[in-house]
MDAnalysis code that builds the backbone (N, CA, C; Angstrom):
import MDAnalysis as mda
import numpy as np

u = mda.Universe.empty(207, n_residues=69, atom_resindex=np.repeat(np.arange(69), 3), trajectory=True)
u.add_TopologyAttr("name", ["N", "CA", "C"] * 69)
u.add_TopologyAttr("resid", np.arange(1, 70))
u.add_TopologyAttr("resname", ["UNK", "UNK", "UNK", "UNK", "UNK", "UNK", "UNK", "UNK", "UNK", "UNK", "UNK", "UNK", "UNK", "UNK", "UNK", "UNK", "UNK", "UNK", "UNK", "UNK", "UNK", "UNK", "UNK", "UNK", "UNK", "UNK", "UNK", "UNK", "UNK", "UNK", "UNK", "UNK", "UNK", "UNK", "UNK", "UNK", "UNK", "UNK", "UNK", "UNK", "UNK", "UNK", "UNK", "UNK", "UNK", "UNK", "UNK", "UNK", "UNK", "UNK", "UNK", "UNK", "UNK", "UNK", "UNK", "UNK", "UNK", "UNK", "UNK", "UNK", "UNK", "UNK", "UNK", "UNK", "UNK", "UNK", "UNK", "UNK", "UNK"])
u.atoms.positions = np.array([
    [103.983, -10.208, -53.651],
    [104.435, -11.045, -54.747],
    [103.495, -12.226, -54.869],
    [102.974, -12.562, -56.063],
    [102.323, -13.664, -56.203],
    [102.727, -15.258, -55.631],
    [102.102, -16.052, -55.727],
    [102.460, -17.289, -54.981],
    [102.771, -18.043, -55.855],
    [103.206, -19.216, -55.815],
    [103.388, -20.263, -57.155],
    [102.524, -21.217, -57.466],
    [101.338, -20.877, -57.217],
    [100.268, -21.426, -57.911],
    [100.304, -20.901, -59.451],
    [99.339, -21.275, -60.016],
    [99.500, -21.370, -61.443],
    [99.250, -19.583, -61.823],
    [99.761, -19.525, -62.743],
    [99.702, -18.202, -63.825],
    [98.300, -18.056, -64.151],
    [97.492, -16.975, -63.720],
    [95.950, -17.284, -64.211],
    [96.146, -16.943, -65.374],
    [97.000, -16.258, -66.504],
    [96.722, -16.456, -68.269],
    [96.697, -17.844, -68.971],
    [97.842, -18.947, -68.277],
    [98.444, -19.880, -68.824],
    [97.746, -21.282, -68.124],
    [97.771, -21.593, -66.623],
    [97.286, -22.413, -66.110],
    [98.432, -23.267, -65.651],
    [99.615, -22.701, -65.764],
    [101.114, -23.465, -65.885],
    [101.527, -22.671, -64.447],
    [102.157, -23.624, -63.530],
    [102.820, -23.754, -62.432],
    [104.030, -22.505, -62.743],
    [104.285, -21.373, -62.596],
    [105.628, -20.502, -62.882],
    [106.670, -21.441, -62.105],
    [107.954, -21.061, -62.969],
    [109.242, -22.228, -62.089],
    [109.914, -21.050, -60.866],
    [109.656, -20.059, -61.032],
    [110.055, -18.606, -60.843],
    [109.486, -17.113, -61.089],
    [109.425, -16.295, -60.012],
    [108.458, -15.141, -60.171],
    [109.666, -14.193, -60.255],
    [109.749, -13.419, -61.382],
    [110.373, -11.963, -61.249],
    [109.429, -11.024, -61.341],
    [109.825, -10.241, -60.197],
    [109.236, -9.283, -60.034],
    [109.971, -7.560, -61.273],
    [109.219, -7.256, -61.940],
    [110.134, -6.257, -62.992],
    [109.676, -4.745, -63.261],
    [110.459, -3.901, -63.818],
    [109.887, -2.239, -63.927],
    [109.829, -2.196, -64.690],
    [110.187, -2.981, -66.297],
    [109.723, -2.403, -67.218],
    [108.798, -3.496, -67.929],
    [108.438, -3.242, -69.363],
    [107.522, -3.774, -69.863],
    [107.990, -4.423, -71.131],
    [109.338, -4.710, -71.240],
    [110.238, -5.650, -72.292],
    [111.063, -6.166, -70.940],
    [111.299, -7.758, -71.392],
    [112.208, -8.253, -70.778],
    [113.146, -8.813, -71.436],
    [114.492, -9.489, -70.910],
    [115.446, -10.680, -71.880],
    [115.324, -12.040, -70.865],
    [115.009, -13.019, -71.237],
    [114.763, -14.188, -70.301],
    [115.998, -14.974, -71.556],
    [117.069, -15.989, -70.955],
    [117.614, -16.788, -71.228],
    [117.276, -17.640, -70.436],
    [116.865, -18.133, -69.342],
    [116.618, -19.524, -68.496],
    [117.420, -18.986, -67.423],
    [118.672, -18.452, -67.318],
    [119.536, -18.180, -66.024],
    [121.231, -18.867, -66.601],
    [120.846, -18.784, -67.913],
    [122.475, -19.185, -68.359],
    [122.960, -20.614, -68.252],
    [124.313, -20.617, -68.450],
    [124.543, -22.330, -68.391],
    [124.185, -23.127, -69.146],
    [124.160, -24.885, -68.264],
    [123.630, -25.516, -69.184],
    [122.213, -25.634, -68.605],
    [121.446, -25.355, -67.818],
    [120.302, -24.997, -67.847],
    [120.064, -23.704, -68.473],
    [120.057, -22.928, -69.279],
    [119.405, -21.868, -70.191],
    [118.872, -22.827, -71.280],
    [118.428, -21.167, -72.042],
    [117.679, -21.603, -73.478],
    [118.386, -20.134, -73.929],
    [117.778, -20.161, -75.130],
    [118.421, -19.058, -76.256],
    [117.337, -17.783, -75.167],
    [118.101, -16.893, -75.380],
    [117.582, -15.408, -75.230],
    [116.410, -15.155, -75.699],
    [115.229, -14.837, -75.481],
    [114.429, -14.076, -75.481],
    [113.962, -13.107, -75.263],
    [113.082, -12.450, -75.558],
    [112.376, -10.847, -75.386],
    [111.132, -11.077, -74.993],
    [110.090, -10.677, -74.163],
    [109.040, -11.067, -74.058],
    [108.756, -9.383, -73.761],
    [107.252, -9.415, -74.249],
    [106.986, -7.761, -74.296],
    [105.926, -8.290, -72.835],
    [105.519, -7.487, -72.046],
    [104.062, -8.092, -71.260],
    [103.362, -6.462, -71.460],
    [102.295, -7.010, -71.959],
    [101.048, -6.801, -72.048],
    [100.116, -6.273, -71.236],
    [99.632, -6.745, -70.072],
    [98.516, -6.535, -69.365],
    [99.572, -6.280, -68.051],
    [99.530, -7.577, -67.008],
    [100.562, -7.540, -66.006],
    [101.295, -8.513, -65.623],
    [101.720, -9.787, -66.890],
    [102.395, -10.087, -66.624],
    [103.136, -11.320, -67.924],
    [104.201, -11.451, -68.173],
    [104.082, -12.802, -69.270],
    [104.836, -13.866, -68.481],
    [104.845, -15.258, -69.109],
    [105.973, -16.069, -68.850],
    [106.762, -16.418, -70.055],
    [107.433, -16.846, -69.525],
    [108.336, -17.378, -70.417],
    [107.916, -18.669, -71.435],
    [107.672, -18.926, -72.597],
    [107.666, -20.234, -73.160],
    [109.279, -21.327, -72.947],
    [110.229, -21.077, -72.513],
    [111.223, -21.874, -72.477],
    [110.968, -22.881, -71.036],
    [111.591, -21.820, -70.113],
    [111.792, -21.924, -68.628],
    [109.623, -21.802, -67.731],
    [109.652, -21.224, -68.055],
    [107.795, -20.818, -67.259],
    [108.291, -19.998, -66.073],
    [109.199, -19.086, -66.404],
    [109.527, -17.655, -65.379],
    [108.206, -16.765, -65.860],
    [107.848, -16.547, -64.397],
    [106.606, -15.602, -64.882],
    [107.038, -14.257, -64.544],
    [106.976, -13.549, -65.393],
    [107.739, -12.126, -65.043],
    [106.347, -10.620, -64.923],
    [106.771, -10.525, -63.492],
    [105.046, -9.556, -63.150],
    [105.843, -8.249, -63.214],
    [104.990, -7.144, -63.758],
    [105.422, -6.298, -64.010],
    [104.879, -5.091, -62.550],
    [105.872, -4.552, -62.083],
    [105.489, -3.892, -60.189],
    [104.584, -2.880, -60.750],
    [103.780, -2.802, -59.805],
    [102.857, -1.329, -59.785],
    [103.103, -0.196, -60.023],
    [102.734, 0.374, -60.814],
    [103.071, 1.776, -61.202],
    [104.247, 1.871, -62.215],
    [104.470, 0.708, -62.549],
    [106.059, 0.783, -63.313],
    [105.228, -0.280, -64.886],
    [106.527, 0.428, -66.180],
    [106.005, 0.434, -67.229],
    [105.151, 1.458, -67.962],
    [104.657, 2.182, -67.677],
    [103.942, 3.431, -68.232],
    [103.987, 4.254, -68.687],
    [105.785, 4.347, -69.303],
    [106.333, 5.141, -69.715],
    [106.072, 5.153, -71.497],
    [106.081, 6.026, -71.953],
    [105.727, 6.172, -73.729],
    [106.463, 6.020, -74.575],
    [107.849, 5.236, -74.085],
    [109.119, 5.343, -75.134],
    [108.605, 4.257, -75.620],
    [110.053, 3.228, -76.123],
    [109.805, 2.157, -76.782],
    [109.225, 1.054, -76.364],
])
């Protein structure tokens, strides 16, 4: 798992690393009154963050590669 040094796409400190299998996510912040509105983030290469929270969500090896949606 990556460390919490910065996101090499962004240059931004992640607040939080999820580790994930697919290649759409839903990021709300973690609910409450710390959330933000729901999001979708597609990732791309191997990994996105979040614009709300800065959850960087890495997508695991070998996972995502599938041809559906």
């Amino acid at each position: 798992m990556p460390d919490a040094a910065a996101a090499p796409s962004t240059g931004i400190a992640p607040t939080e690393v999820m580790q994930v299998n697919e290649r759409t996510v839903a990021c709300d912040g973690g609910g409450g009154n710390l959330g933000h509105p729901r999001v979708y983030l597609r990732i791309v290469g191997e990994e996105v963050m979040c614009p709300y929270c800065s959850r960087l969500y890495v997508l695991n090896p070998g996972a995502g590669h599938a041809s559906g949606h």
